[in-house]
C-alpha positions as CSV (number, residue, x, y, z in Angstrom):
1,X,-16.1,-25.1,20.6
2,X,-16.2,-21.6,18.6
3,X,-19.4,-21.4,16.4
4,X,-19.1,-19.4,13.5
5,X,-22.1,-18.5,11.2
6,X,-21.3,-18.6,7.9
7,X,-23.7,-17.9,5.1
8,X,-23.8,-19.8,1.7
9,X,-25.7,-18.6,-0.8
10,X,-26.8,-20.7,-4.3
11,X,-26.5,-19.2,-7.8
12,X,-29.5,-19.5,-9.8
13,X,-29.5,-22.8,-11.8
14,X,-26.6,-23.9,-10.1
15,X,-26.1,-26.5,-6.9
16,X,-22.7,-25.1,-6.5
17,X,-23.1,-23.1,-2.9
18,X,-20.8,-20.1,-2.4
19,X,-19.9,-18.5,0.8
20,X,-19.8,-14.3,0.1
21,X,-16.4,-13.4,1.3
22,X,-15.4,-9.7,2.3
23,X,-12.3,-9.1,1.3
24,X,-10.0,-7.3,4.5
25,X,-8.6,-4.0,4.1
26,X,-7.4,-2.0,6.9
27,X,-5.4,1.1,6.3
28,X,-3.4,3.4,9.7
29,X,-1.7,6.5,9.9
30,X,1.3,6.9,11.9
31,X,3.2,10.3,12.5
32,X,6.1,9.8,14.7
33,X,8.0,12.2,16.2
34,X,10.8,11.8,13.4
35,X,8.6,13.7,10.9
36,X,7.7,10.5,8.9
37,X,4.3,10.1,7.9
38,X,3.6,6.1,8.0
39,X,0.6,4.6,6.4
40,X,0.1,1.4,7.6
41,X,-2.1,-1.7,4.9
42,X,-3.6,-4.6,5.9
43,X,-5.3,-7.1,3.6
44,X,-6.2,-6.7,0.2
45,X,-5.8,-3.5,-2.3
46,X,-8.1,-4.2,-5.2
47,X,-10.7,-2.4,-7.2
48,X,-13.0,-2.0,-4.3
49,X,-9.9,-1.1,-1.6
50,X,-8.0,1.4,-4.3
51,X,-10.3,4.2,-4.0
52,X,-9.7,4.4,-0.2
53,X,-6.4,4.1,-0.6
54,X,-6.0,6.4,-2.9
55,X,-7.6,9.3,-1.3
56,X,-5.3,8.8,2.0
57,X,-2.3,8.8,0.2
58,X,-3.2,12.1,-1.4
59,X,-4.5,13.4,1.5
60,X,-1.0,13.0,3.5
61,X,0.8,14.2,0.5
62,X,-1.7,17.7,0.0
63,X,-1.3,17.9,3.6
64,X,2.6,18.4,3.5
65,X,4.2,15.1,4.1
66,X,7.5,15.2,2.4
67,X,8.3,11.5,3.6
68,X,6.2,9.5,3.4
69,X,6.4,4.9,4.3
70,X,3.8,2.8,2.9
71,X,4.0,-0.3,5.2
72,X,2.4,-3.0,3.0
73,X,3.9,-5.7,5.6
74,X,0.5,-6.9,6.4
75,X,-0.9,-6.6,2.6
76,X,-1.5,-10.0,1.4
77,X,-2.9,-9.1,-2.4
78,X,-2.1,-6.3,-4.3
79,X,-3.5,-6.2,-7.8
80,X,-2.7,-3.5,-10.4
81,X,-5.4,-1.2,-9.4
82,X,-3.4,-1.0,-6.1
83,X,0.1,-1.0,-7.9
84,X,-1.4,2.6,-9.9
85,X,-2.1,4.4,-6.4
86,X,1.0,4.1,-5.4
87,X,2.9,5.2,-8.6
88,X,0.3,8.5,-8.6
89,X,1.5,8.5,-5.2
90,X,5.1,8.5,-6.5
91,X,4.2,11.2,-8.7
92,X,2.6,13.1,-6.3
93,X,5.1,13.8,-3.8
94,X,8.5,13.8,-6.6
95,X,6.5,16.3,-8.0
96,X,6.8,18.4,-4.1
97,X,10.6,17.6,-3.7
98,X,9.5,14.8,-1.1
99,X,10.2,10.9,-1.0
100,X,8.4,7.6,-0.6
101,X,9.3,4.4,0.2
102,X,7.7,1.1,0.8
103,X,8.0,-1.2,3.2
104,X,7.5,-4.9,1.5
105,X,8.5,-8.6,3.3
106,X,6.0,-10.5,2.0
107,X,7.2,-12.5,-1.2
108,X,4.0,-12.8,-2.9
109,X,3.7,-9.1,-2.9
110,X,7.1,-8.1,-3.4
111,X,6.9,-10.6,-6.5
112,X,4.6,-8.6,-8.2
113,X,6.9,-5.1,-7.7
114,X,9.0,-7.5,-9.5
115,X,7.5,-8.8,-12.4
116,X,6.2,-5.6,-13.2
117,X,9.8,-3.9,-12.7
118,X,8.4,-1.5,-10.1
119,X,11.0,-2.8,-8.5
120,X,13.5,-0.7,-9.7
121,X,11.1,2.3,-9.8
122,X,10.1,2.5,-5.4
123,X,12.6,2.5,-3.0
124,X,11.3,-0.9,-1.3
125,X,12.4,-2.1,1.8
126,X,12.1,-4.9,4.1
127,X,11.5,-3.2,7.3
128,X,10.0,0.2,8.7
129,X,13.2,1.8,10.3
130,X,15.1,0.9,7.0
131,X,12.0,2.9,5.0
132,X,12.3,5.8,7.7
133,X,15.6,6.3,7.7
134,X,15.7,6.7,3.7
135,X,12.8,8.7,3.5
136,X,14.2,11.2,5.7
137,X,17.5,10.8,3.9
138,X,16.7,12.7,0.3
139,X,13.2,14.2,1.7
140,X,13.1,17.6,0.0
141,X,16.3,16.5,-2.4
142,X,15.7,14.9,-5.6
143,X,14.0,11.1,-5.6
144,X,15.7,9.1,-8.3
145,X,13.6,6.2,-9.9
146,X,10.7,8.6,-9.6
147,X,8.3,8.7,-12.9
């Protein structure tokens, strides 16, 4: 059997025992040879995950990528903190003449591009290759949709 140590923890005045969770955030960076720069999320993008985010995606885009994937395949949460990085991101790089696109299969996720009609606003696709390809299509051109 696989023993696991979890920790609970009480709340003051309370018999209600919580376990702390750490939410997961992972982030990669990917430059193939076809001159896309891929960043690669895993988890959760929230307040606490943003900041990090943030800072790679600027850094790839001050560092000259003109295409640029955001592979959110293995995101499982995304709130709107998260949803802001990536339309500064947007701005960013339409601002250089470059692209982005993201790369989105996971319904929850892709709900929320949705609801929010973002949508209609990144160039969102359902697998890397499909992301690559368009990246590299209008890099340096002009990116419709962007803000």
């Amino acid at each position: 059997m696989d023993a696991r140590r979890i920790d609970i923890q009480r709340h003051p005045g309370s018999d209600v025992a919580v376990s702390p969770v750490v939410p997961r955030f992972e982030l990669f960076e990917e430059h193939p040879q076809s001159g896309v720069h891929v960043i690669d999320v895993h988890g959760e993008i929230h307040l606490s995950s943003a900041p990090d985010f943030s800072e790679r995606l600027s850094a790839a885009i001050e560092g000259g990528s003109m295409a640029i994937v955001i592979d959110l395949s293995g995101v499982e949460f995304i709130d709107s903190t998260g949803l802001s990085v990536l339309l500064n991101g947007l701005r960013q790089i339409a601002a250089r003449k470059g692209n982005l696109a993201v790369v989105c299969a996971n319904p929850t996720v892709l709900r929320l591009f949705q609801i929010t009609g973002l949508d209609h606003t990144f160039a969102i696709h359902e697998d890397r290759e499909a992301a690559c390809e368009d990246v590299l299509q209008f890099a340096g051109g002009s990116s419709d949709g962007a803000p």
